[in-house]
C-alpha positions in Angstrom: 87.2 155.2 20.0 84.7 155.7 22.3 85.0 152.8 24.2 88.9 153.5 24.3 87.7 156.7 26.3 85.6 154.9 28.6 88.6 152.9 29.4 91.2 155.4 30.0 88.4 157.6 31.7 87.6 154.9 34.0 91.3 154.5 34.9 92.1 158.2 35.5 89.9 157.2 38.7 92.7 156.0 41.7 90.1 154.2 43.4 89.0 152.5 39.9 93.1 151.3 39.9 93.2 150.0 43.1 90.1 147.8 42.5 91.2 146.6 39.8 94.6 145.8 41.1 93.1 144.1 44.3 90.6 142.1 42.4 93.1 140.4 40.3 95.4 139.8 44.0 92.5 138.7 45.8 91.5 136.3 42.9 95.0 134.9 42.9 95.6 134.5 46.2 91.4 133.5 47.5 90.2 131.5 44.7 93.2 130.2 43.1 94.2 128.3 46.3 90.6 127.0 47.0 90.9 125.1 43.5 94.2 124.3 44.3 93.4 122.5 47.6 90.2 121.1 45.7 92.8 119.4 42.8 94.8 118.3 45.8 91.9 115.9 47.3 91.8 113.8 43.8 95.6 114.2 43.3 97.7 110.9 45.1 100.6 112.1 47.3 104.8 111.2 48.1 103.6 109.7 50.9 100.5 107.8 50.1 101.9 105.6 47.4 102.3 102.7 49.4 98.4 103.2 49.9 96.9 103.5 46.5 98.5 100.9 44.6 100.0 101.2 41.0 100.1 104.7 41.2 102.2 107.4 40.8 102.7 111.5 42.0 100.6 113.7 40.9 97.6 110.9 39.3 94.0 111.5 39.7 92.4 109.1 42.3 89.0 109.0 44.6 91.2 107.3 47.1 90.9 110.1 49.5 87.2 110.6 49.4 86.0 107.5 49.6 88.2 106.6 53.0 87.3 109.7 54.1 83.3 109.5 53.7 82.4 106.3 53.1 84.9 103.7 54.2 84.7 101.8 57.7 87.0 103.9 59.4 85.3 107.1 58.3 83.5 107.0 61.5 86.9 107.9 63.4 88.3 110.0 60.6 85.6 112.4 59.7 82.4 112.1 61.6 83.3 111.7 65.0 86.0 115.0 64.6 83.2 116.6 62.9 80.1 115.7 65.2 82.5 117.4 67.9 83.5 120.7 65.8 79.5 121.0 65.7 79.4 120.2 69.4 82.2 122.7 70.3 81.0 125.3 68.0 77.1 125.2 68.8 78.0 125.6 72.9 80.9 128.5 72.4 78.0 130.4 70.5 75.4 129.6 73.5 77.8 130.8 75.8 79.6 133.7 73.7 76.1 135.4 73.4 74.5 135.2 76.5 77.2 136.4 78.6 78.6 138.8 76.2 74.7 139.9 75.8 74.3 140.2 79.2 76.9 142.1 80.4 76.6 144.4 77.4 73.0 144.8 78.5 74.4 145.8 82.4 76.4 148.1 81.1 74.3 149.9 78.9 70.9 149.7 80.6 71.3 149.3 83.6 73.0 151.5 86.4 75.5 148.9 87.6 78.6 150.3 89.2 82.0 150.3 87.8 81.2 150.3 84.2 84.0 151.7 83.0 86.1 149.3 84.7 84.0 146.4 83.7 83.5 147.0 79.8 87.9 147.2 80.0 88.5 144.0 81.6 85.6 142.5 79.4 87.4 143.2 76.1 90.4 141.4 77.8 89.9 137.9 77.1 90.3 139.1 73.1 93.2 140.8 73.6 95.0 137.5 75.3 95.7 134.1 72.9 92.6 132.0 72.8 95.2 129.0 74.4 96.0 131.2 77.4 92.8 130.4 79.1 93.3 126.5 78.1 96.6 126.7 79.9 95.1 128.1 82.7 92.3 125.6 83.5 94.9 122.5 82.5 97.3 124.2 85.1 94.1 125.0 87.3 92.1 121.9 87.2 93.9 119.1 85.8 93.9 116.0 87.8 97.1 112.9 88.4 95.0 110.2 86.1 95.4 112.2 82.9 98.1 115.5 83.6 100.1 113.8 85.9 100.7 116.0 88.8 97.5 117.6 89.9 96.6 121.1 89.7 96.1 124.1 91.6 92.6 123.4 92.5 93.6 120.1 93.9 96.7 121.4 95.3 94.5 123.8 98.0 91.2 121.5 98.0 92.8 118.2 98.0 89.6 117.2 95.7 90.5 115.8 92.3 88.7 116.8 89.3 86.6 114.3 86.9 88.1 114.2 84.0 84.9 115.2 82.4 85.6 118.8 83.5 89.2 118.9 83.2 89.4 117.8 79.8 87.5 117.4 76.6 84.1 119.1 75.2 83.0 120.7 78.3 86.1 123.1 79.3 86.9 123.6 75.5 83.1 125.4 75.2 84.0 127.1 78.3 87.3 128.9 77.5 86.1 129.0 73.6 83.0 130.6 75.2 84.9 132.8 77.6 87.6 134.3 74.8 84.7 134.8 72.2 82.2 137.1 74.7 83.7 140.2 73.9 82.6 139.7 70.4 78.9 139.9 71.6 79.8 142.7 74.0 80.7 145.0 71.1 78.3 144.3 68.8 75.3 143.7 70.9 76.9 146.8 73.3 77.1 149.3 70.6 73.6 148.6 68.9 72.3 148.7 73.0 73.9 151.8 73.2 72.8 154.1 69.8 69.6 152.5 70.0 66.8 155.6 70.1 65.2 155.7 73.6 61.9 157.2 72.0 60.6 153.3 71.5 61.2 152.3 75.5 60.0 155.6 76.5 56.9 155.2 74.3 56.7 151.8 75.6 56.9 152.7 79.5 54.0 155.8 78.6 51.9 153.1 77.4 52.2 150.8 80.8 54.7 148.3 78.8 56.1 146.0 81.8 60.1 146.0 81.5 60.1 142.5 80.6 57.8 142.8 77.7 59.7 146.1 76.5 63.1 143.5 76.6 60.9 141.0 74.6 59.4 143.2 72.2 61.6 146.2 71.4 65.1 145.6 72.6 66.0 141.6 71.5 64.1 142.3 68.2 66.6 145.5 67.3 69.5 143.7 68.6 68.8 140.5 66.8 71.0 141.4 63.9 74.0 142.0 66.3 72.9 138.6 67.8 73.1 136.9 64.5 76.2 138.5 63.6 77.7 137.3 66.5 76.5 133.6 66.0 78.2 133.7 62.4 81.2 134.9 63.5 81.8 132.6 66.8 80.6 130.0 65.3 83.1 130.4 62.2 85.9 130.9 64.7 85.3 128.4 67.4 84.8 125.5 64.6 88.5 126.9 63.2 90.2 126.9 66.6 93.0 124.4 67.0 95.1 125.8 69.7 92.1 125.3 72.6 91.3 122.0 71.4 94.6 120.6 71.1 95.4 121.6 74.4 92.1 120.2 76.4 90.8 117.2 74.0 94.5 115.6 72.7 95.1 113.7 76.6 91.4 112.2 76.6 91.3 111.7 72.3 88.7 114.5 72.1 89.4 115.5 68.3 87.7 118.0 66.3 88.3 118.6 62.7 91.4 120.4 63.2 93.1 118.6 65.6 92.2 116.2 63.2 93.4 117.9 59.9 96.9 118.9 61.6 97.3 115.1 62.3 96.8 113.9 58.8 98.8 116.8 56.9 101.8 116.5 59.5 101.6 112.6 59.0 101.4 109.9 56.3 97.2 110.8 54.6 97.5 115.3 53.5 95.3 114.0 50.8 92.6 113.3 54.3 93.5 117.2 55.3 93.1 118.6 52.7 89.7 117.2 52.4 88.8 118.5 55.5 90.2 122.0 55.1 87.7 121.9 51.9 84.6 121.2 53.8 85.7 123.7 56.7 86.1 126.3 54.1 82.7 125.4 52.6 81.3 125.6 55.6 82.6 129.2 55.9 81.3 130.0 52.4 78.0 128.9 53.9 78.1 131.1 57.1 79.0 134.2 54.7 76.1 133.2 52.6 73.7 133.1 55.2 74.7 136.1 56.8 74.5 138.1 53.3 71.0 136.6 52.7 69.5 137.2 57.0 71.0 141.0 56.6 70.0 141.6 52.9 65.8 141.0 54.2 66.0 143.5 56.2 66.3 147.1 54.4 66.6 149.4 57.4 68.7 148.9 60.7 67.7 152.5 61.7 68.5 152.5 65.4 69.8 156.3 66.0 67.6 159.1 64.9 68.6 162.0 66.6 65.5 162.7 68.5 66.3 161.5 71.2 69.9 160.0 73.2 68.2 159.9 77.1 68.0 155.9 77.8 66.3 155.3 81.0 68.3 153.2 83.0 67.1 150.2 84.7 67.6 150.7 88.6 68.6 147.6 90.2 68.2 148.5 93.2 69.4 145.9 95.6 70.5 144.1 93.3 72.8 146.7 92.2 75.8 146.3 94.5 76.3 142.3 94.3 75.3 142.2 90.8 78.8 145.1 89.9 80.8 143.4 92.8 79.9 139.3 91.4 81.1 140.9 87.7 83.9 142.4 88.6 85.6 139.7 90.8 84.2 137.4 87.7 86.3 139.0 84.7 89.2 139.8 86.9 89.3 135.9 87.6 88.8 135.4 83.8 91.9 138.8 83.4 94.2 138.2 86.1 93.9 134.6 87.2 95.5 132.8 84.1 98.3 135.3 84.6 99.0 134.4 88.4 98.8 130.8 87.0 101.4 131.1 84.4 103.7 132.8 86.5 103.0 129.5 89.6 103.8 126.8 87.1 106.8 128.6 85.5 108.7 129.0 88.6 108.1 125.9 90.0 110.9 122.7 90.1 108.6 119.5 90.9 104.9 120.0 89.5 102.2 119.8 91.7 104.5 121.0 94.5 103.6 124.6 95.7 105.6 124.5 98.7 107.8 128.4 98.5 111.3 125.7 98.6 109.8 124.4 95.2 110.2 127.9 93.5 112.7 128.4 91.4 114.2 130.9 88.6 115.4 127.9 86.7 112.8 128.4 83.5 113.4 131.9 83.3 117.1 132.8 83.9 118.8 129.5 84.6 121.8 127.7 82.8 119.9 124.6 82.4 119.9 121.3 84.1 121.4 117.9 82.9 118.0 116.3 84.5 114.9 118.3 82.8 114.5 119.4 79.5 117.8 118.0 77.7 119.7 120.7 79.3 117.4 123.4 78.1 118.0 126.8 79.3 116.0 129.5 80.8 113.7 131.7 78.5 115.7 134.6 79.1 118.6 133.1 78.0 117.8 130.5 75.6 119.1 131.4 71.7 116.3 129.4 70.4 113.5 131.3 72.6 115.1 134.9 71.7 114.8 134.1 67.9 111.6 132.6 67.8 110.4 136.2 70.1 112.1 138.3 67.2 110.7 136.4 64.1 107.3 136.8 65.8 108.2 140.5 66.4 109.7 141.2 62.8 106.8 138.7 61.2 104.2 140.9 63.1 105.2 144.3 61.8 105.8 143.2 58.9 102.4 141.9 58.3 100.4 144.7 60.4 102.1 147.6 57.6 101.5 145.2 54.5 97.7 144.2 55.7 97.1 147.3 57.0 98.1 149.5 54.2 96.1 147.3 51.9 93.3 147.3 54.2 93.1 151.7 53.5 93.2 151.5 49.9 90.6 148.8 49.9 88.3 150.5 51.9 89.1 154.0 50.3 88.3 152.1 46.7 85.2 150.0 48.3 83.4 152.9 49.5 84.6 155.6 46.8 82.6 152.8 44.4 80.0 151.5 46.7 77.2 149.7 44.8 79.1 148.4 41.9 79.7 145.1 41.2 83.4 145.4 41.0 83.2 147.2 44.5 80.9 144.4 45.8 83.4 141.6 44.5 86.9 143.4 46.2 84.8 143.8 49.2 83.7 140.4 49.8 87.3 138.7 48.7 88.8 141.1 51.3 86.5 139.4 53.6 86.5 136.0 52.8 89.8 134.8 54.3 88.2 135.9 57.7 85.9 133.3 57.7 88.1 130.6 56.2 89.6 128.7 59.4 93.1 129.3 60.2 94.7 126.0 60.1 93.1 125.3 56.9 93.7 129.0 55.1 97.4 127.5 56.1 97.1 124.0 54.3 95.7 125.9 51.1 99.5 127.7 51.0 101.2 125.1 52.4 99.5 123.2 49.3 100.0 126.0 46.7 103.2 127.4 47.1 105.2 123.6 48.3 106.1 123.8 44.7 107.5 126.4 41.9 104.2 128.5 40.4 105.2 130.3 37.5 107.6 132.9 38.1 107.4 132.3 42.2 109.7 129.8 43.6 108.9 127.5 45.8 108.4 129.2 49.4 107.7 126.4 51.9 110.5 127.1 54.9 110.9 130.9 54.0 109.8 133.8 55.7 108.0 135.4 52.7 105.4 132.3 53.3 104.7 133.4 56.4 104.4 137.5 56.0 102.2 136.5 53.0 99.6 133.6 54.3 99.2 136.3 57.6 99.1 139.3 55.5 96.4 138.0 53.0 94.4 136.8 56.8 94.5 139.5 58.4 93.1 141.8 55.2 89.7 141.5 56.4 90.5 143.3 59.9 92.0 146.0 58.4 89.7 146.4 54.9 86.5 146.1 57.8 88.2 148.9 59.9 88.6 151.2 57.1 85.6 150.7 55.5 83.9 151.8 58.6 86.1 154.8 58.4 85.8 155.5 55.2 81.8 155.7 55.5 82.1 158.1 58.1 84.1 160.9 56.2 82.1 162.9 53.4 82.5 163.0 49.9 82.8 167.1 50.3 86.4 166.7 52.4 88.3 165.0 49.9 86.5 167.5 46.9 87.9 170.6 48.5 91.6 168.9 48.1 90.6 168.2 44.5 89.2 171.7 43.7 92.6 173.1 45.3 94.6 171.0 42.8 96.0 168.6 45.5 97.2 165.4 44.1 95.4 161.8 45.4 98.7 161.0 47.1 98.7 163.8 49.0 94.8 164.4 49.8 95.1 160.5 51.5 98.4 161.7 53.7 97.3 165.1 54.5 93.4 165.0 54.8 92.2 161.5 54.7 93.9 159.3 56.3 95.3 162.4 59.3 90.9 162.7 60.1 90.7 159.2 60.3 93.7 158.2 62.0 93.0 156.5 65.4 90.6 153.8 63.0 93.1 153.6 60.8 95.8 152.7 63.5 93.6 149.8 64.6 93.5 148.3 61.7 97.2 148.3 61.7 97.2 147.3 65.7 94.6 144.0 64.8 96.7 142.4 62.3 100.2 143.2 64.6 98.5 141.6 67.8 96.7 138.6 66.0 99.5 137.5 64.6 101.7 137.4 67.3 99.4 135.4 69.4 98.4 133.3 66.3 99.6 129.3 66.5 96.7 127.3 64.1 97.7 130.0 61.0 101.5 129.1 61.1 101.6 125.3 62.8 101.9 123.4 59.2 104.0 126.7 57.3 107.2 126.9 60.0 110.5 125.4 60.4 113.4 125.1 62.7 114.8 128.5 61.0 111.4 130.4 60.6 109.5 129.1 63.9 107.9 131.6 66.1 107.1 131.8 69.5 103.7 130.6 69.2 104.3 127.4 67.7 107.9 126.9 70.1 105.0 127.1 73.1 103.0 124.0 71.4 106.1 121.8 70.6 107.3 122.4 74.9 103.7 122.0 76.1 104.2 118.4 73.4 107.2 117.7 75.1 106.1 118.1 78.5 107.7 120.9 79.4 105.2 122.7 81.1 107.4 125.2 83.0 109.0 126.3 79.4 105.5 126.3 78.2 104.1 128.6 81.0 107.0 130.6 81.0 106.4 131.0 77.1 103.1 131.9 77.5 103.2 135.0 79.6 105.7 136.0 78.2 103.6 136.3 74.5 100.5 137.2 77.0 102.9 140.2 78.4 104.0 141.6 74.8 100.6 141.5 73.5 98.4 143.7 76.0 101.7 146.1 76.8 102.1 146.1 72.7 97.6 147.0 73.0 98.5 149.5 76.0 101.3 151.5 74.4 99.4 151.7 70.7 96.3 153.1 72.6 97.8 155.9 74.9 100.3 156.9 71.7 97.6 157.1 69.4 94.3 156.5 70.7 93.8 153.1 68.7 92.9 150.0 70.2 91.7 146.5 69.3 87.9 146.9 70.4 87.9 149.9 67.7 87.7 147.4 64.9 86.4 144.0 66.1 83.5 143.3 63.5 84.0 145.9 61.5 83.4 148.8 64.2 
């Protein structure tokens, strides 16, 4: 009887519910499909029967593994595609870090000009797809041995570029590097900028040189903003597909998941599948690491309240080149890839930027018997305007369903902080974050191709896609609440319950009205993710549920670069008006809940 108490006692509790309820979700739709796509590496496939002789669908086979890992064309299947993931991931985080440090740094301690100006335009390269910058340099640099007509660069300098640097490892680490710095910027930025000014100050009083303050005080407190941000590029830029398959695909550069959308769109998923494992793994490995690094150190103590005075570092002549060098730097990084798009789109003959070349054609034209079977402008294509509103639609839908969640986990999270079941919820909500795109994609594609239980099959259908980018995109909005959540004290939500105010009504009236501009942005990250997202959805769409995203990668397949270009502003446009709107309405914004900020 007793324990029949406990129970319904412990269920009384709405926080106690929802953890419940989400760890039972999270189970089905986290672990479930990891040892679904583990049972689909041993499992022999429709279209590798001709392969793995006398058998049948659905029989268990090491087929996969062994050609994968230790067969004589592994080389070119596995390692090679993996070396470079290493390779590409390794150089986005050198980059990522020291120029996202280092500008954070500038802006926080030093007294560089145009700050606020600066830390808007650095958060930027976020807001715009991770592609958009590969787009640029291919339409910037790219020379006539590999892209055909030349690019812009060439255009004006008449040099032509090695393909070295238009193509392949070195510009993928540089736009990787480039679209990943804000994340460094805010986390190394905001620890830079509670940090308690009594240790410098203490430091200077004692004689301390400024560089031995930087070594000895400031990288030591920043370190776990440092190794946060390592983790989290490093997990991204190995997931990116859309970079890669853009820069590496015209010289063979492959990295796993240029690799793993090959072999699932073609004749070996049973290969994919295989990689999407060890990507995951690696994931669960980066989340392990982190857990352990952060759980040695018991106090991150960086604001005290005794002090909020920094003492900036003058830098004096160096002042006005150093502001004017950054801000001509990320307006290149902002504005040039939009002046780019725009060139290419209106253009008739590529490579030609004489003003008789220009034309509307791409954007507003009937078509033309001679390019593009026919295909019409952007503005007027059927095709274009329905992929534009199932990204539109897909996006809401998924920034109220991932969102909402996202509140009621972090309400229950921190409401129960500590306990196990708290702990478990929390890191599920987490754990699709770090599971790379393409592959969290091949674990649905896998799980739901066929009937489970009382869900039908839901490959093609739109409920595939609201669910595989809802379930995603959890993590931004649980980490944004969370935050939230932490900041509000247990006394405000007591004084509803004292009053006799129901749960319902304490989270629409007091809770979630205090917290509402965090909130927001963890509604506004899921909505602008997703509809710049390409790597999530590229194996889930088809001809009746494709989205703009992926439409831009089959015309940039094709070769129709103008389309492409045109394409790609266009998402580029919705996105950062979509940002710009949200943030004057409401006061959200995306840089609110990067990381969990």
């Amino acid at each position: 009887m007793n324990y029949q108490n406990r129970i319904k006692s412990f269920f009384k509790k709405p926080h106690n519910i929802i953890l419940v309820s989400l760890a039972f979700i999270l189970i089905y739709l986290t672990v479930i499909p990891m040892v679904t796509i583990i049972l689909d590496t041993f499992t022999v496939h429709q279209s590798e029967l001709m392969r793995v002789k006398g058998s049948k669908v659905g029989d268990f086979t090491l087929y996969h593994w062994v050609k994968v890992l230790f067969s004589s064309t592994s080389r070119k299947i596995f390692y090679e595609p993996f070396l470079n993931t290493m390779i590409v991931s390794f150089g986005t985080c050198l980059i990522a870090i020291s120029l996202g440090g280092f500008v954070a740094w500038l802006v926080t301690r030093t007294n560089i000009m145009f700050k606020g100006i600066i830390s808007t335009l650095f958060i930027f390269p976020y807001i715009m797809p991770s592609w958009t910058l590969a787009m640029a340099w291919l339409n910037f640099f790219k020379n006539s041995r590999v892209g055909g007509a030349p690019g812009i660069f060439t255009a004006l300098t008449g040099i032509e570029t090695a393909n070295w640097f238009a193509y392949g490892p070195f510009p993928i680490i540089v736009v990787l590097g480039l679209h990943y710095a804000p994340f460094a910027y805010i986390l190394i930025g905001g620890i830079l900028r509670n940090m308690d000014a009594n240790l410098e100050e203490a430091a200077l009083i004692l004689k301390a040189s400024r560089g031995k303050i930087m070594r000895k005080i400031t990288i030591p407190i920043v370190m776990p903003a440092m190794l946060s941000t390592f983790l989290l590029v490093f997990s991204s830029a190995m997931s990116a597909f859309a970079v890669p398959a853009f820069l590496g695909t015209s010289v063979r550069y492959q990295v796993l998941t240029t690799q793993m959308y090959r072999t699932l769109n073609g004749l070996n998923p049973g290969y994919g599948y295989i990689m999407a494992f060890i990507m995951i793994a690696i994931g669960i490995l980066i989340l392990g690491i982190n857990q352990k690094i952060v759980g040695t150190r018991k106090s991150y103590t960086t604001i005290t309240g005794k002090s909020s005075n920094i003492s900036l570092i003058n830098l004096r002549a160096f002042k006005a080149p150093v502001s004017v060098f950054l801000i001509i730097m990320v307006g290149l990084v902002c504005i040039l890839p939009l002046v780019t798009f725009a060139v290419e789109s209106f253009i008739m003959e590529p490579g030609n930027y004489s003003l008789d070349n220009f034309t509307t054609l791409f954007w507003t034209g009937k078509g033309d018997p001679q390019i593009a079977n026919s295909e019409p402008g952007i503005l007027r294509n059927p095709s274009i305007l329905e992929g534009l509103w199932n990204s539109v639609r897909l996006s809401v839908v998924v920034a109220f369903i991932s969102g909402s969640v996202g509140i009621l986990a972090g309400y229950a999270i921190v409401k129960k902080k500590n306990s196990r079941l708290s702990l478990m919820v929390n890191n599920l909500a987490f754990f699709p974050y770090l599971m790379p795109s393409m592959a969290f994609g091949a674990i649905y594609l896998s799980m739901f191709a066929a009937r489970r239980g009382f869900i039908p099959p839901l490959y093609g259908t739109f409920a595939l896609l609201v669910l595989v980018g809802a379930v995603k995109y959890l993590p931004f909005a649980s980490r944004a609440s969370v935050g939230a959540m932490h900041q509000l004290s247990n006394e405000i939500e007591e004084a509803g319950t004292i009053q006799g105010i129901g749960w319902a009504k304490r989270m629409l009236r007091i809770i979630i009205p205090i917290q509402k501009s965090s909130f927001l942005s963890g509604y506004l990250l899921p909505f602008i993710s997703c509809m710049r997202e390409l790597s999530l959805f590229i194996l889930l769409v088809t001809p009746s549920t494709r989205i703009l995203t992926t439409m831009l990668f089959q015309y940039n397949e094709k070769g129709w670069n103008q389309y492409a270009n045109a394409i790609n502003l266009l998402i580029v446009l919705f996105v950062v008006i979509s940002n710009v709107v949200v943030n004057r309405v409401t006061g959200a914004s995306v840089d609110k809940g990067i990381g969990g900020q």
